[in-house]
N, CA, C and O atoms as CSV, one atom per row, in Angstrom:
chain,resi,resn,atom,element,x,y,z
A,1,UNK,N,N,95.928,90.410,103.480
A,1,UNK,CA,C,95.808,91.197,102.260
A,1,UNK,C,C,94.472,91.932,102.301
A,1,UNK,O,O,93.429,91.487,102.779
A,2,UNK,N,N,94.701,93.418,101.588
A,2,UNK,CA,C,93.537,94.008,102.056
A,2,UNK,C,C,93.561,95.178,100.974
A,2,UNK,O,O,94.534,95.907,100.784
A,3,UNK,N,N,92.194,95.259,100.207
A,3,UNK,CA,C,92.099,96.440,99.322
A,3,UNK,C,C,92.363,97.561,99.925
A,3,UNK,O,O,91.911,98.156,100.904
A,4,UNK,N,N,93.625,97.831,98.740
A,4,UNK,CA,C,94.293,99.107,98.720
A,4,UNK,C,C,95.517,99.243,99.327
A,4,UNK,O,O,96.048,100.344,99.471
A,5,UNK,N,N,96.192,97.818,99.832
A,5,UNK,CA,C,97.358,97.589,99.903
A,5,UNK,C,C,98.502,97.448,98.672
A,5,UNK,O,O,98.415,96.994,97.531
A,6,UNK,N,N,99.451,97.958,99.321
A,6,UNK,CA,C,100.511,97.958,98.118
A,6,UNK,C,C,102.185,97.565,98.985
A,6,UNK,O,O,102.748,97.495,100.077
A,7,UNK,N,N,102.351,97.402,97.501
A,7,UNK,CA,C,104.088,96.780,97.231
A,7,UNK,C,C,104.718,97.648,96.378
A,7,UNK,O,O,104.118,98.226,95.472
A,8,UNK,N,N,106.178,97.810,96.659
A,8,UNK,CA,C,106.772,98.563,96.281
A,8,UNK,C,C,108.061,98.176,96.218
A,8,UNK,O,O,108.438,97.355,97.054
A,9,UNK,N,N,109.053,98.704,95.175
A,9,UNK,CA,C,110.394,98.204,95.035
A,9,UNK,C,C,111.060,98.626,93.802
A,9,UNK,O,O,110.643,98.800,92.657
A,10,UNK,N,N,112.214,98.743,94.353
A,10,UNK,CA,C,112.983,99.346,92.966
A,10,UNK,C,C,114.295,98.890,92.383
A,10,UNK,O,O,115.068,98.162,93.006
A,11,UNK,N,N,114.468,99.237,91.449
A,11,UNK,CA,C,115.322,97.903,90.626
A,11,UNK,C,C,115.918,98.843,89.215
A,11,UNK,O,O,115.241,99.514,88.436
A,12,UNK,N,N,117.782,98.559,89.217
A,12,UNK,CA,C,118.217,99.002,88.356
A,12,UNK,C,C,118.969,97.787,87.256
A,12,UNK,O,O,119.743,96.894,87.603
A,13,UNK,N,N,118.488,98.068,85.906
A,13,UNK,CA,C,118.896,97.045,85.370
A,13,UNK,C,C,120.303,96.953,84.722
A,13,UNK,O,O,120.313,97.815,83.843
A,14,UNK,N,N,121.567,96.267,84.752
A,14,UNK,CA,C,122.812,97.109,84.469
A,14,UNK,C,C,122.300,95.915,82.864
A,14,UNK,O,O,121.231,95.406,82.526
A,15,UNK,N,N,123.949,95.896,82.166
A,15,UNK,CA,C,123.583,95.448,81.115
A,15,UNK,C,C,123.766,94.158,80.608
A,15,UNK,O,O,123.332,93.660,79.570
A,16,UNK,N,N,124.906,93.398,82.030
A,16,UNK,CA,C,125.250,92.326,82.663
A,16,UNK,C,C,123.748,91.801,82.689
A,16,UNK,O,O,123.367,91.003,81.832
A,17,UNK,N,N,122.774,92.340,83.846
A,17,UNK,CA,C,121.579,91.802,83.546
A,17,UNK,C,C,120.949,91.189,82.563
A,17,UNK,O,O,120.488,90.047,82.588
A,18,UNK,N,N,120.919,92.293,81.304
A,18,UNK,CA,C,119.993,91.856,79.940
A,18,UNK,C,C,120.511,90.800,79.720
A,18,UNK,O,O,119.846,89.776,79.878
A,19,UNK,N,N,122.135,90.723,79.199
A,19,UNK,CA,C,122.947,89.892,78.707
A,19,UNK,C,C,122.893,88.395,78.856
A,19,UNK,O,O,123.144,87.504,78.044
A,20,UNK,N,N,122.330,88.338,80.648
A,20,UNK,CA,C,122.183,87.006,81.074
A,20,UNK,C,C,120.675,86.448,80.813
A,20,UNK,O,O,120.220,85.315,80.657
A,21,UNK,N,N,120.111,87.743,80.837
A,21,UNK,CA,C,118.269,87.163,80.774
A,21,UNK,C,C,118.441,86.319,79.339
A,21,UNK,O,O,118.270,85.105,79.228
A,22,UNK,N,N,118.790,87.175,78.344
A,22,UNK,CA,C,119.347,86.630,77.121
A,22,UNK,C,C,119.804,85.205,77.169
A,22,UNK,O,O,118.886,84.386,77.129
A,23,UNK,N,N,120.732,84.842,77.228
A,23,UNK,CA,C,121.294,83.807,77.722
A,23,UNK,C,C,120.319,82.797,78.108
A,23,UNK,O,O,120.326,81.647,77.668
A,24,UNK,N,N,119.308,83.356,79.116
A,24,UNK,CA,C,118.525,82.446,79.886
A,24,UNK,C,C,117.060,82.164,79.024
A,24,UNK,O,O,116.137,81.352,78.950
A,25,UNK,N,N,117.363,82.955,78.660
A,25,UNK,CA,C,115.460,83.452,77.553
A,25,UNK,C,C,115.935,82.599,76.134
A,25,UNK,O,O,115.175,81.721,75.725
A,26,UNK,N,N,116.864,82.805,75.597
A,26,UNK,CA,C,117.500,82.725,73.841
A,26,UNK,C,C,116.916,84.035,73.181
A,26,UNK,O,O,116.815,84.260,71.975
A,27,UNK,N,N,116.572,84.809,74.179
A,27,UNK,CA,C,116.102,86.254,73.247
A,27,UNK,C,C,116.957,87.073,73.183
A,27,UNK,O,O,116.870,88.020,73.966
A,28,UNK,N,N,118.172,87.017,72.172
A,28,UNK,CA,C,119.424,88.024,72.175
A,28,UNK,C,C,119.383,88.841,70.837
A,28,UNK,O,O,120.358,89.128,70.143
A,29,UNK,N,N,117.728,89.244,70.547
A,29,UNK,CA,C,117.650,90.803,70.159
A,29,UNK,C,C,118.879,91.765,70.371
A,29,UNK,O,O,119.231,92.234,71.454
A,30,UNK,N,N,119.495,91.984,69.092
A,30,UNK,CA,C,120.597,93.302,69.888
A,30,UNK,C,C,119.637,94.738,70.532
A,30,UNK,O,O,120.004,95.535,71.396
A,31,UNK,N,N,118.574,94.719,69.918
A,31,UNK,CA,C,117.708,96.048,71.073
A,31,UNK,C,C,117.909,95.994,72.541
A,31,UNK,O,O,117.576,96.859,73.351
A,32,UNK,N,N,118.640,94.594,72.832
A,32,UNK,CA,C,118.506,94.154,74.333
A,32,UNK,C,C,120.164,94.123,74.883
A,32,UNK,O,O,120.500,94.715,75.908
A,33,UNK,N,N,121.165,93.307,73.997
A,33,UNK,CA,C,121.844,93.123,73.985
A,33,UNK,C,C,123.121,93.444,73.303
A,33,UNK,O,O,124.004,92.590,73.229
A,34,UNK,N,N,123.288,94.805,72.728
A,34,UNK,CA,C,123.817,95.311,71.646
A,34,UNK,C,C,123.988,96.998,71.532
A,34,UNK,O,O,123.559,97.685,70.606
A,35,UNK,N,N,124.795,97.519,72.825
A,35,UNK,CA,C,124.970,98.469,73.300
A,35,UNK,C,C,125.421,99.115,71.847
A,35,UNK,O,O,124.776,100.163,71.815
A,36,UNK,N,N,126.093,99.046,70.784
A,36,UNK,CA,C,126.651,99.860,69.894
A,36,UNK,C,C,125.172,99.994,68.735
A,36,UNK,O,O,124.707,100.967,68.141
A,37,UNK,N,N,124.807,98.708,68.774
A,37,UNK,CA,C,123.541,99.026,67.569
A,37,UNK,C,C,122.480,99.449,68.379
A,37,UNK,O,O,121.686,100.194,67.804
A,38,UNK,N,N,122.246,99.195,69.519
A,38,UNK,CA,C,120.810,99.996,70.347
A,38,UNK,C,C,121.402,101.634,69.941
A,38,UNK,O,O,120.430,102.355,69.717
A,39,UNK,N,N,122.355,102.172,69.836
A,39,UNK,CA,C,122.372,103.396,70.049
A,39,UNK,C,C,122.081,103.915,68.766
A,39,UNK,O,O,121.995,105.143,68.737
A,40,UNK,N,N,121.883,103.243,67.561
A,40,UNK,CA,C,121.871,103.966,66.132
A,40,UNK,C,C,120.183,103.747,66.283
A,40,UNK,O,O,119.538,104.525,65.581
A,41,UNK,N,N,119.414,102.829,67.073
A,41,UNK,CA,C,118.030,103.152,67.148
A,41,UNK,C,C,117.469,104.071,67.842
A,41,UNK,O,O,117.972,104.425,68.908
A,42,UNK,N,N,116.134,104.714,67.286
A,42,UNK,CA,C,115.203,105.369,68.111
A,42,UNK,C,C,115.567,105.286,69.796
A,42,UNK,O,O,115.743,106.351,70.387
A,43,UNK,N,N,115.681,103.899,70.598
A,43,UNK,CA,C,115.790,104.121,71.772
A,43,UNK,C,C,117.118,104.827,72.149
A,43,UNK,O,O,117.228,105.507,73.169
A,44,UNK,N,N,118.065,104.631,71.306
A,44,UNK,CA,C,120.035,104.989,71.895
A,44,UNK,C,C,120.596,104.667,72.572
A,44,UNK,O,O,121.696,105.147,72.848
A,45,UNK,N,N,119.705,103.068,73.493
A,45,UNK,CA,C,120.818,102.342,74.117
A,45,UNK,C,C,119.531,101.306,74.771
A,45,UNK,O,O,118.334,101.591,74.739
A,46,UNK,N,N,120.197,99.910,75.422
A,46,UNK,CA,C,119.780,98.826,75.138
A,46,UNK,C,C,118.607,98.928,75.951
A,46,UNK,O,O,118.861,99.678,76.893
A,47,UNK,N,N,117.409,98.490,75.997
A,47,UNK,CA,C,115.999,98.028,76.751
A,47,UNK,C,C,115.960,96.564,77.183
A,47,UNK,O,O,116.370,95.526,76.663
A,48,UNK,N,N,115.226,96.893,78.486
A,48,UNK,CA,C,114.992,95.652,78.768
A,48,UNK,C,C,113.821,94.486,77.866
A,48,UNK,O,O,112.890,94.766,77.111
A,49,UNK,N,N,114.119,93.709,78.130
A,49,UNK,CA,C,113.016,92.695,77.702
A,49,UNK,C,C,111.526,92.673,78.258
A,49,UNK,O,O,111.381,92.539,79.473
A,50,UNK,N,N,110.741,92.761,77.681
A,50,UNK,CA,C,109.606,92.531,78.494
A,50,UNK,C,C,109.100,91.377,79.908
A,50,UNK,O,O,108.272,91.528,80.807
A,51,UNK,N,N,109.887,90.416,79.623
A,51,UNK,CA,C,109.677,89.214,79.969
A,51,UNK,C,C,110.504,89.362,81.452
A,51,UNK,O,O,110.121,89.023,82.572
A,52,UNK,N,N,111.823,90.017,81.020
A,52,UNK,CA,C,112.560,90.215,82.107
A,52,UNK,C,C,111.695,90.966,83.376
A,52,UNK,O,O,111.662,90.605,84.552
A,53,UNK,N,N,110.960,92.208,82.705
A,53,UNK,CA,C,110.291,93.051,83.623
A,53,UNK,C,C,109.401,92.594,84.287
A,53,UNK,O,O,109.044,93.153,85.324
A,54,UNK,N,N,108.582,90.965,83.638
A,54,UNK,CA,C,107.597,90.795,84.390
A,54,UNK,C,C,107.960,89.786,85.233
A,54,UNK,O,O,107.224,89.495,86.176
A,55,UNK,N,N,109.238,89.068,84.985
A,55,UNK,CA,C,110.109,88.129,86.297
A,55,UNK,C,C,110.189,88.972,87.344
A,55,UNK,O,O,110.032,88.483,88.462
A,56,UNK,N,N,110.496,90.665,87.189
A,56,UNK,CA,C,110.667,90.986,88.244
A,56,UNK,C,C,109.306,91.001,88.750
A,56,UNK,O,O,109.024,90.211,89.650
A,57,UNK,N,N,108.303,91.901,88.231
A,57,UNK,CA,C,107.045,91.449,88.779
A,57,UNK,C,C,106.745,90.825,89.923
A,57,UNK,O,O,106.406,91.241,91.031
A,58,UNK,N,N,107.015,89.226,89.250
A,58,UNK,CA,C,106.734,87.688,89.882
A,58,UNK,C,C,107.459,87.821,90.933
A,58,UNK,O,O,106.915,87.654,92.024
A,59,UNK,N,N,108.585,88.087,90.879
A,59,UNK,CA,C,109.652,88.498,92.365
A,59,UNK,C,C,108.981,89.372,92.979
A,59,UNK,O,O,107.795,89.135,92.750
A,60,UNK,N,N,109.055,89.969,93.424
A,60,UNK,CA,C,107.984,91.288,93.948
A,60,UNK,C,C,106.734,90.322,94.695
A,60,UNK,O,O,106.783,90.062,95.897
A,61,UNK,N,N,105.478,89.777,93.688
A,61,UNK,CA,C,104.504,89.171,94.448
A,61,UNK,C,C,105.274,88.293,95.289
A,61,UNK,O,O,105.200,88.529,96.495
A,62,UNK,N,N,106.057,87.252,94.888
A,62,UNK,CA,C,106.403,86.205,96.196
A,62,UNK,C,C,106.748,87.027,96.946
A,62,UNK,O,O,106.129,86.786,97.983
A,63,UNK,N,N,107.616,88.225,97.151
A,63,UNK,CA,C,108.051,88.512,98.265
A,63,UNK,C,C,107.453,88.702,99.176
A,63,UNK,O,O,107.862,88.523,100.323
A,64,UNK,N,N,105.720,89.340,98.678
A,64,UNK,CA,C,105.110,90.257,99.657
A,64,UNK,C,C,104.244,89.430,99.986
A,64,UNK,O,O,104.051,89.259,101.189
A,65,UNK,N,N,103.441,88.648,98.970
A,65,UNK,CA,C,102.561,87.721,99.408
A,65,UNK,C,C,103.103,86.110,99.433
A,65,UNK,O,O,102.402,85.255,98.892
A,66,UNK,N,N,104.047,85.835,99.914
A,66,UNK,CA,C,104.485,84.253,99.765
A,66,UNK,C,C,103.424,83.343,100.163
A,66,UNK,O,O,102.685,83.330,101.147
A,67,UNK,N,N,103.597,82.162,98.585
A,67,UNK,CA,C,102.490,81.261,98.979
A,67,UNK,C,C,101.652,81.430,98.506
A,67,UNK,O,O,100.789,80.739,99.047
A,68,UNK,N,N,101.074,82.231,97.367
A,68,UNK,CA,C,99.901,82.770,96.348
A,68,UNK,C,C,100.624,82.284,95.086
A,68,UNK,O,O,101.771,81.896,94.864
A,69,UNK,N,N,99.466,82.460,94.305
A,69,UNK,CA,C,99.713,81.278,92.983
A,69,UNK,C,C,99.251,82.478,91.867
A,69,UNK,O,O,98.061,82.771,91.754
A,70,UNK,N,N,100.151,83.046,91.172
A,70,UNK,CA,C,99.830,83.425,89.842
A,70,UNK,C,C,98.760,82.991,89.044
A,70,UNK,O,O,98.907,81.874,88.548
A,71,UNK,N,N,97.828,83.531,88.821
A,71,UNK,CA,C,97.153,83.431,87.640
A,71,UNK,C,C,96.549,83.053,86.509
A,71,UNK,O,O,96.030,82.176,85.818
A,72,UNK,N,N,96.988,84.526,86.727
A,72,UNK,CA,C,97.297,85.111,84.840
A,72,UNK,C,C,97.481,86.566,85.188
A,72,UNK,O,O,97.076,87.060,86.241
A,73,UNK,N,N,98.125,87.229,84.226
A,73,UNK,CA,C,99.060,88.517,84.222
A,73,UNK,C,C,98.474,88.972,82.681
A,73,UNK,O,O,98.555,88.369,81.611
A,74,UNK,N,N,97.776,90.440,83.055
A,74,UNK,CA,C,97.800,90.819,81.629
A,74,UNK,C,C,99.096,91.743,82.259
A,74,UNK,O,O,99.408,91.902,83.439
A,75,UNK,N,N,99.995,92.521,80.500
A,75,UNK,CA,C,100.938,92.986,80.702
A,75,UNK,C,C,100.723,94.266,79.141
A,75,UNK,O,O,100.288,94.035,78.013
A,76,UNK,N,N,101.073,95.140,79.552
A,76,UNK,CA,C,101.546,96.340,78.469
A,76,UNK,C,C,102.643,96.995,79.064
A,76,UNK,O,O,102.866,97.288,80.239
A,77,UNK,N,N,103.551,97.241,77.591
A,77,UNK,CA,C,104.587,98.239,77.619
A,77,UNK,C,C,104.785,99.429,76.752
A,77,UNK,O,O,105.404,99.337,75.692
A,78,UNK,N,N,104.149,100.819,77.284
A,78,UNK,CA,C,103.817,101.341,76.931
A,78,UNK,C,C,105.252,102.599,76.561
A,78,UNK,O,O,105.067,103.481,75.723
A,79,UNK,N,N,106.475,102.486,77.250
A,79,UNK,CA,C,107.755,102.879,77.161
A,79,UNK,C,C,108.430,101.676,77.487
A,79,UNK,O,O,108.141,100.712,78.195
A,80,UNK,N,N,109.323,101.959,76.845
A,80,UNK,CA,C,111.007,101.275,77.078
A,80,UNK,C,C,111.358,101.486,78.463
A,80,UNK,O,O,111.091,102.533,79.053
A,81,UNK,N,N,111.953,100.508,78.989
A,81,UNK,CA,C,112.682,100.659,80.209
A,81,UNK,C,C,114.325,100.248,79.490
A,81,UNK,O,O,114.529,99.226,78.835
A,82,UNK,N,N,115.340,101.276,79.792
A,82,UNK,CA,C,116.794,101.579,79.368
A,82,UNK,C,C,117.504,100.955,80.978
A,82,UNK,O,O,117.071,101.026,82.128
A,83,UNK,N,N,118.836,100.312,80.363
A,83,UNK,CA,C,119.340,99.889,80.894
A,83,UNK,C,C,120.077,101.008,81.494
A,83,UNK,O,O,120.029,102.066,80.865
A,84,UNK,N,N,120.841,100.981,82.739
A,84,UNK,CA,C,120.891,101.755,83.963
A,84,UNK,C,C,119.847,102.538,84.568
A,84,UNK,O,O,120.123,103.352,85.450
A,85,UNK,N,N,118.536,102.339,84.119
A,85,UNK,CA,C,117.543,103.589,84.941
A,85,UNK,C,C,116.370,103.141,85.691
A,85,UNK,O,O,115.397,102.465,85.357
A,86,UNK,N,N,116.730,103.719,86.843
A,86,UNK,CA,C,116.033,103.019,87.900
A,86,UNK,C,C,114.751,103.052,87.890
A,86,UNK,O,O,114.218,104.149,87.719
A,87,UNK,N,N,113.931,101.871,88.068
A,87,UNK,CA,C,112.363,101.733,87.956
A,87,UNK,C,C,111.885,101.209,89.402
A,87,UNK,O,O,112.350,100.263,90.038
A,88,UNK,N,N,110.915,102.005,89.725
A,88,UNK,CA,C,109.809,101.372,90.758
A,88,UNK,C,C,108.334,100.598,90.295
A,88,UNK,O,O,107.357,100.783,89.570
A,89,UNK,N,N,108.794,99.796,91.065
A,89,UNK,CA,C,107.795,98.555,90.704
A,89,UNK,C,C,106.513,98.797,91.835
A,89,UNK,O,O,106.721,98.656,93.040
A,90,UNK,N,N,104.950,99.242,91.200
A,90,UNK,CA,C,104.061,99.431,92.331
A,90,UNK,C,C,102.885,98.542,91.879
A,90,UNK,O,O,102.344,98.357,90.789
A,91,UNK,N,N,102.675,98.027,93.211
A,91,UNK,CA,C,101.503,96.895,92.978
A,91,UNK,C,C,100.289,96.871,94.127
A,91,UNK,O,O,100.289,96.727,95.350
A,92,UNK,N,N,99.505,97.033,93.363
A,92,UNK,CA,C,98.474,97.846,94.559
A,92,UNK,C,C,96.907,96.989,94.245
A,92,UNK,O,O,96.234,97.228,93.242
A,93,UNK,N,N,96.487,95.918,95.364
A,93,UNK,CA,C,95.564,94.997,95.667
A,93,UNK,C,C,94.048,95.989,95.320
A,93,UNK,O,O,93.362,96.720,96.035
A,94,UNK,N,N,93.992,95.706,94.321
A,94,UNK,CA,C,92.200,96.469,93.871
A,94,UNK,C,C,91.161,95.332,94.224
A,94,UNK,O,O,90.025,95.757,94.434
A,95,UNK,N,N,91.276,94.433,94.294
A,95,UNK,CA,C,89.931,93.931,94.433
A,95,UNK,C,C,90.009,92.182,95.262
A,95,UNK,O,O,90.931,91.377,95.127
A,96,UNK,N,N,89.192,92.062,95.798
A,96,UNK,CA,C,89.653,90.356,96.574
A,96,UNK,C,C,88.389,90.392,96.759
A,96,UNK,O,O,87.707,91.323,97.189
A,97,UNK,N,N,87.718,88.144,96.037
A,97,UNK,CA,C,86.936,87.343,96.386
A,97,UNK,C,C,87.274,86.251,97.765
A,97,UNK,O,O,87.711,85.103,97.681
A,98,UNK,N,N,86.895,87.065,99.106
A,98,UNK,CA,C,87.372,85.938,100.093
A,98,UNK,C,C,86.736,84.403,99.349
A,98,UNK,O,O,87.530,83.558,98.934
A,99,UNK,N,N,85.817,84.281,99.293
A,99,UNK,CA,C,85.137,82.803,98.692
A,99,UNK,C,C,86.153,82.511,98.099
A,99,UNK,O,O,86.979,81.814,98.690
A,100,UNK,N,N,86.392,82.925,96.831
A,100,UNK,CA,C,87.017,82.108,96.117
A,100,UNK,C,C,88.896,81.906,96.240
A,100,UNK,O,O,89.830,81.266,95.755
A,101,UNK,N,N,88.490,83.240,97.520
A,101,UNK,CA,C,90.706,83.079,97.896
A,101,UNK,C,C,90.844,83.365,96.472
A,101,UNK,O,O,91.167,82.447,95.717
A,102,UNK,N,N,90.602,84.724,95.953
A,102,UNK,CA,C,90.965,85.482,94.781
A,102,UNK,C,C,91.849,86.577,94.619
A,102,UNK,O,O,91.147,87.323,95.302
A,103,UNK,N,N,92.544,87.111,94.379
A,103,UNK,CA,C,92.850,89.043,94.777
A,103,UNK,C,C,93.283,89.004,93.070
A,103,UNK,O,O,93.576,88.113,92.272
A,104,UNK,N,N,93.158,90.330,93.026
A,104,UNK,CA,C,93.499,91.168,91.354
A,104,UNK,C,C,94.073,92.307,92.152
A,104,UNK,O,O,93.731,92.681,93.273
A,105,UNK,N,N,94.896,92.730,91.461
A,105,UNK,CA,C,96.350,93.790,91.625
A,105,UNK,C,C,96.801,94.678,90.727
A,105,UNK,O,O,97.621,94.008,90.101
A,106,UNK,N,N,96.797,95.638,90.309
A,106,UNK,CA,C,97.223,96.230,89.604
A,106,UNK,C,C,99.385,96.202,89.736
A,106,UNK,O,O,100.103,96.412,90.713
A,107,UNK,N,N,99.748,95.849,88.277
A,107,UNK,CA,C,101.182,95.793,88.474
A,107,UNK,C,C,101.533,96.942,87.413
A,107,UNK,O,O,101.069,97.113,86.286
A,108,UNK,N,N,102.550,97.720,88.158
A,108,UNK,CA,C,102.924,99.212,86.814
A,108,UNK,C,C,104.299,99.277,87.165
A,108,UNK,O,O,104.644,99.477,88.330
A,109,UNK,N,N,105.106,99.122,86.236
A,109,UNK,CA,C,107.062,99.942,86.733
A,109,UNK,C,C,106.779,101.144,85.997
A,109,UNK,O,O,106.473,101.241,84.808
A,110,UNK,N,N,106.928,102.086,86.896
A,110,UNK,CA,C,107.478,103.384,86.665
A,110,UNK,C,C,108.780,103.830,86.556
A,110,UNK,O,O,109.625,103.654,87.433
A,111,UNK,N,N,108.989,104.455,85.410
A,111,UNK,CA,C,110.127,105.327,85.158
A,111,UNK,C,C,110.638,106.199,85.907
A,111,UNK,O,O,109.724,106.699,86.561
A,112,UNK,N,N,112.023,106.844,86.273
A,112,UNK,CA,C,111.948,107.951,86.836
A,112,UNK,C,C,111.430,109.047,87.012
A,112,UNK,O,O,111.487,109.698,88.056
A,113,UNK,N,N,110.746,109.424,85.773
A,113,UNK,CA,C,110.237,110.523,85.100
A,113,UNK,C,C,108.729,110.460,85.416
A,113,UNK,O,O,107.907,111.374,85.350
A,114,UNK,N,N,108.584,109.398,85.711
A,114,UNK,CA,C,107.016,109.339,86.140
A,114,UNK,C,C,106.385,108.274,85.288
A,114,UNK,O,O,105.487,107.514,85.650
A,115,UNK,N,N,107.048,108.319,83.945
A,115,UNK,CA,C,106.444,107.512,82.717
A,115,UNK,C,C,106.196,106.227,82.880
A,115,UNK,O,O,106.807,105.812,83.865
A,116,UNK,N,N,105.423,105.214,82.228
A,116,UNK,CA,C,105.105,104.128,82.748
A,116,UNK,C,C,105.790,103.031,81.598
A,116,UNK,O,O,105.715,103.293,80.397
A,117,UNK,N,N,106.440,101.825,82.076
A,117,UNK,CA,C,107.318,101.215,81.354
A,117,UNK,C,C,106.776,99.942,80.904
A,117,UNK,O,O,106.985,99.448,79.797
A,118,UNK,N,N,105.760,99.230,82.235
A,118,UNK,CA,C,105.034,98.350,81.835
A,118,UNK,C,C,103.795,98.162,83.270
A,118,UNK,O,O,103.949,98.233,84.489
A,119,UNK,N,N,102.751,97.936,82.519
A,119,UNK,CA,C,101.169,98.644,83.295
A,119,UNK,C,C,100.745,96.725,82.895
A,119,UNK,O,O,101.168,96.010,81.986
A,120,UNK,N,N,99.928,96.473,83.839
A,120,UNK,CA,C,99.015,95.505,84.030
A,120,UNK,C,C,98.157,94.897,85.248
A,120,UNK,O,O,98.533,95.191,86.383
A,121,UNK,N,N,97.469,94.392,85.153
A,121,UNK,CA,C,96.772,93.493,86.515
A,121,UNK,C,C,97.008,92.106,86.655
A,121,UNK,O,O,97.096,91.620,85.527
A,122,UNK,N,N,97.153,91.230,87.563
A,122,UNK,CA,C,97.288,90.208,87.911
A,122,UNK,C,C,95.862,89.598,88.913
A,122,UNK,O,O,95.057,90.284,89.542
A,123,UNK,N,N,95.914,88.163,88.785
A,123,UNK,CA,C,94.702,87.390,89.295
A,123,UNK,C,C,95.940,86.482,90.089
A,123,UNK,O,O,96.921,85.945,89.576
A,124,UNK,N,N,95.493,86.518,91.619
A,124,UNK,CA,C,95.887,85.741,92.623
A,124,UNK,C,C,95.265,84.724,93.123
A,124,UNK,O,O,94.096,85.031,93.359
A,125,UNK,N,N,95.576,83.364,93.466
A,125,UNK,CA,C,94.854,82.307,94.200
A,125,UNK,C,C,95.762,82.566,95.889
A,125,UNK,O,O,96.897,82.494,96.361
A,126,UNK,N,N,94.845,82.781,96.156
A,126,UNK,CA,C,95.673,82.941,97.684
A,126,UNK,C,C,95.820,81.697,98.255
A,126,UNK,O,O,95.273,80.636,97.956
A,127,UNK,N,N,96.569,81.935,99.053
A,127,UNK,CA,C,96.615,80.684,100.430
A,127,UNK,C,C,95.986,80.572,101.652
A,127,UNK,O,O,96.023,81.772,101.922
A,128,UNK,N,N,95.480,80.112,102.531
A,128,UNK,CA,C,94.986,79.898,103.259
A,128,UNK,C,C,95.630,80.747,104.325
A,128,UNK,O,O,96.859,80.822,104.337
A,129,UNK,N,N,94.914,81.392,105.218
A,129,UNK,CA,C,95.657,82.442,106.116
A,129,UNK,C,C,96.257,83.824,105.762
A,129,UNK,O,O,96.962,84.508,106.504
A,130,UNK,N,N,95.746,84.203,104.143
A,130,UNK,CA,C,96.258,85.585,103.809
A,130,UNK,C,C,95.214,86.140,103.752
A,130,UNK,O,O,95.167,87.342,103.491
């Protein structure tokens, strides 16, 4: 691992998805889960969960760095992420304490549009040999 490395990945959420995070969370908000009433709101059709977005996150770090230990995650959602629209997930290593086997990361899903859906940094305990 090395400042100014990055991760990347992209991910479409259908509505099967929400439905189950729901399920799995007990957060069955119809904003999430409620394709006929999401559409009479401001958004017009269902959003993901926050929580969901930052599982993917967490998926993402194991993949790239397996064997590093989460944190802490700050997290903002600064747009809605809508169900069917594809988001890239970019995570890009700003800063590492070899001593302390530390790294901080910037984590952002981007919208298609460019817009940002959910922006934060993460604190890594590395493993030995990264």
């Amino acid at each position: 691992m090395v400042v100014g490395e990055t991760a990347t990945s992209k991910r479409v959420f259908s509505q099967q998805d929400f439905d189950h995070f729901a399920a799995l969370s007990g957060d069955d908000n119809p904003i999430h889960v409620d394709p006929e009433f999401s559409a009479r709101t401001k958004f017009g059709k269902t959003v993901a969960h926050g929580m969901l977005l930052y599982t993917t996150i967490c998926g993402v770090l194991d993949l790239h760095w397996p064997g590093a230990c989460q944190l802490e995650q700050e997290l903002m959602f600064p747009n809605p992420t809508y169900v069917g629209e594809e988001i890239t997930l970019h995570l890009k290593v700003i800063h590492i304490d070899p001593e302390k086997r530390l790294a901080w990361l910037d984590t952002i899903i981007a919208k298609p549009d460019g817009t940002v859906g959910c922006q934060g940094k993460t604190c890594l305990q590395l493993p030995e040999g990264i």
